[in-house]
Structure formats: structure tokens, C-alpha cells
DOMI-573633 format. One line per field, with one value per residue (C-alpha): residue number from 1; x, y, z. Coordinates in nm, 4 decimals, padded with zeros to 6 digits. Example, Ala and Ser with C-alpha at 12.3 -4.5 7.8 and 13.67 -1.06 7.14 Angstrom:
% DOMI-573633
num 1 | 2
x 01.2300 | 01.3670
y -00.4500 | -00.1060
z 00.7800 | 00.7140
***
This chain:
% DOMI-573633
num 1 | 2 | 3 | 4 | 5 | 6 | 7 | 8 | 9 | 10 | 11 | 12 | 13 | 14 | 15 | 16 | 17 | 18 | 19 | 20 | 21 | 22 | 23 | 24 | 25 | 26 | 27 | 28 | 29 | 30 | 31 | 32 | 33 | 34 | 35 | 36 | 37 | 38 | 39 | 40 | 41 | 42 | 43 | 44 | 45 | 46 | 47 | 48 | 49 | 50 | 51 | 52 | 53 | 54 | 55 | 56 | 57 | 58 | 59 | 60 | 61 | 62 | 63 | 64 | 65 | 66 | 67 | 68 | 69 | 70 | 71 | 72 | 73 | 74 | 75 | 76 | 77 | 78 | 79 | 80 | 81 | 82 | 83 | 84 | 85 | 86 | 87 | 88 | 89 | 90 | 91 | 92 | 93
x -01.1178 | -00.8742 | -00.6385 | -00.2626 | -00.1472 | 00.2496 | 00.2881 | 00.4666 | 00.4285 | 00.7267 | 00.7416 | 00.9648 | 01.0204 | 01.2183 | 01.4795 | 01.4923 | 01.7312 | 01.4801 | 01.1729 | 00.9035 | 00.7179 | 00.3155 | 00.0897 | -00.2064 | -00.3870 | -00.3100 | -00.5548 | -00.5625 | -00.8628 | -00.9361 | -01.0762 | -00.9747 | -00.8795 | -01.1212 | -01.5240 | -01.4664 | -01.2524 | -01.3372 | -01.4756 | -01.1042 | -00.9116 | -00.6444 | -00.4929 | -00.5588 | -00.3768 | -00.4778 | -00.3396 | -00.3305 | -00.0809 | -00.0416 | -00.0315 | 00.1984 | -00.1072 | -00.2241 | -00.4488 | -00.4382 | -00.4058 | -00.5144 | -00.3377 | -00.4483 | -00.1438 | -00.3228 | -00.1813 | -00.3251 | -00.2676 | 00.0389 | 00.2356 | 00.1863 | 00.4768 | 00.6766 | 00.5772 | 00.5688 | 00.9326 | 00.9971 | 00.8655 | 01.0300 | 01.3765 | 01.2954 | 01.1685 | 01.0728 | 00.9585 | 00.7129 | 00.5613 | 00.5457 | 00.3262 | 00.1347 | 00.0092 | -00.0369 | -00.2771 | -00.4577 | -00.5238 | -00.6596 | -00.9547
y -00.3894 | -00.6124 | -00.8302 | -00.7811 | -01.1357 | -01.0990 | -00.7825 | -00.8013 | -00.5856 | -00.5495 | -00.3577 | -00.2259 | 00.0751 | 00.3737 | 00.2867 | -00.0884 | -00.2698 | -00.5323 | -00.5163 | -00.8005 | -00.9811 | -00.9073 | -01.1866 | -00.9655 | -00.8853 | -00.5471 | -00.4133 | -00.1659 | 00.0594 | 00.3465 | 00.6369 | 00.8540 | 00.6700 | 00.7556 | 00.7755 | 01.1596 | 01.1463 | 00.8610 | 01.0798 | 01.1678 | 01.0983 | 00.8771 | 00.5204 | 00.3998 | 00.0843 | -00.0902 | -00.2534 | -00.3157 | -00.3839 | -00.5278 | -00.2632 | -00.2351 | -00.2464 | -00.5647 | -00.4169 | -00.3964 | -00.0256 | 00.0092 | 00.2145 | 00.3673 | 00.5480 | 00.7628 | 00.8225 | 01.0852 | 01.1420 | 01.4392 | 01.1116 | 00.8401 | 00.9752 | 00.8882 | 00.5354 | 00.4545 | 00.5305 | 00.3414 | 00.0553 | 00.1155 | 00.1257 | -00.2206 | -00.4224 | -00.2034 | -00.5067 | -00.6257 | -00.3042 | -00.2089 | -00.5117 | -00.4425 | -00.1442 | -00.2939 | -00.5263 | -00.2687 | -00.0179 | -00.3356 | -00.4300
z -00.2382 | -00.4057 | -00.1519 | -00.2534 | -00.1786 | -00.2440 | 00.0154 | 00.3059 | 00.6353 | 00.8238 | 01.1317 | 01.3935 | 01.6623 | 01.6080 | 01.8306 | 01.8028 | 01.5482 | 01.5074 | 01.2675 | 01.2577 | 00.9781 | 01.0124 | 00.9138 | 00.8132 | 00.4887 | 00.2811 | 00.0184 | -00.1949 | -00.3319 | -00.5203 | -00.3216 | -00.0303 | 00.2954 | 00.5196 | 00.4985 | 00.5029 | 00.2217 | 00.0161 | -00.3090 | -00.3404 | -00.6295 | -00.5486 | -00.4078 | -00.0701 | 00.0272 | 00.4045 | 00.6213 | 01.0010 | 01.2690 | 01.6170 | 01.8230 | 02.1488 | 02.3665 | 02.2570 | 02.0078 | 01.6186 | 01.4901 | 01.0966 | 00.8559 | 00.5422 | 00.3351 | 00.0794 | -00.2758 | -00.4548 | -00.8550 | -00.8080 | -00.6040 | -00.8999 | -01.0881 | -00.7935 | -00.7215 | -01.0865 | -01.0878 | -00.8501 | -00.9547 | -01.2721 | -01.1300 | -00.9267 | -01.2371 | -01.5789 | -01.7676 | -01.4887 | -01.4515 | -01.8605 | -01.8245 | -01.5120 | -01.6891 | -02.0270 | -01.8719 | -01.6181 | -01.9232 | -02.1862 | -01.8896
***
């Protein structure tokens, strides 16, 4: 599962007016986001977070195929050159 180097985590409480910068790893596969699941079509990306316990809680936000439309424009409207040649170079591999 590829390592998305650039990503940031930033997190924060629903009440609080401060949010924190995370200094963990996110990834991103193909695949369902669970064992259960992972046959299903779709984008997974990973992560994990401190927890308030003391713990670390992972997270797994699932994209199937009927949401790529959405992200895509998205990341269209934040920089259309940049991903017109993210995809270029996905579909040549």
C-alpha cells in the first residue's frame, strides 16, 4: 500500500477551536477497508490518530467508484493542470 508522503492529518474536537497537526503516515490502497470488505471495488486511504485515551485509533475512509466523480472534481477545482497530469501518468503505467 503506497505511502502518501505530502498528506497532512489534522485533527481537532467538535467543540474545540483548536485542531492539531498528526505526525503519522497515511496510505492509500485499492480494495475495501476492512478484511471483510477488501474484494470491494473502491479506494481505501489509512491513517491513524492519537486517541484521547492515550491510544492510537486507525481510520480507514472508503471510496467506492459512484464517489470518484466527486473527488475528481474536487481536485479539479484545486489544481486542473496537476491532476490532468496525475491521471495522464496513472493511465500510461
Amino acid at each position: 500500500m503506497p505511502t502518501i508522503s505530502k498528506a497532512e492529518i489534522w485533527r481537532g474536537g467538535e467543540t474545540s477551536n483548536k485542531v492539531t497537526k498528526e505526525r503519522r503516515s497515511v496510505y492509500v490502497g485499492t480494495g475495501g477497508p476492512n478484511k471483510d470488505r477488501e474484494t470491494d471495488a473502491g479506494v481505501t486511504v489509512h491513517l491513524s490518530l492519537k486517541s484521547k485515551g492515550g491510544g492510537v485509533s486507525n481510520v480507514a475512509v472508503f471510496f467506492p467508484p459512484t464517489t470518484f466523480d466527486a473527488v475528481v472534481r474536487e481536485m479539479v477545482k484545486t489544481d486542473r493542470e496537476a491532476t490532468i497530469a496525475a491521471f495522464a501518468k496513472a493511465v500510461l503505467k
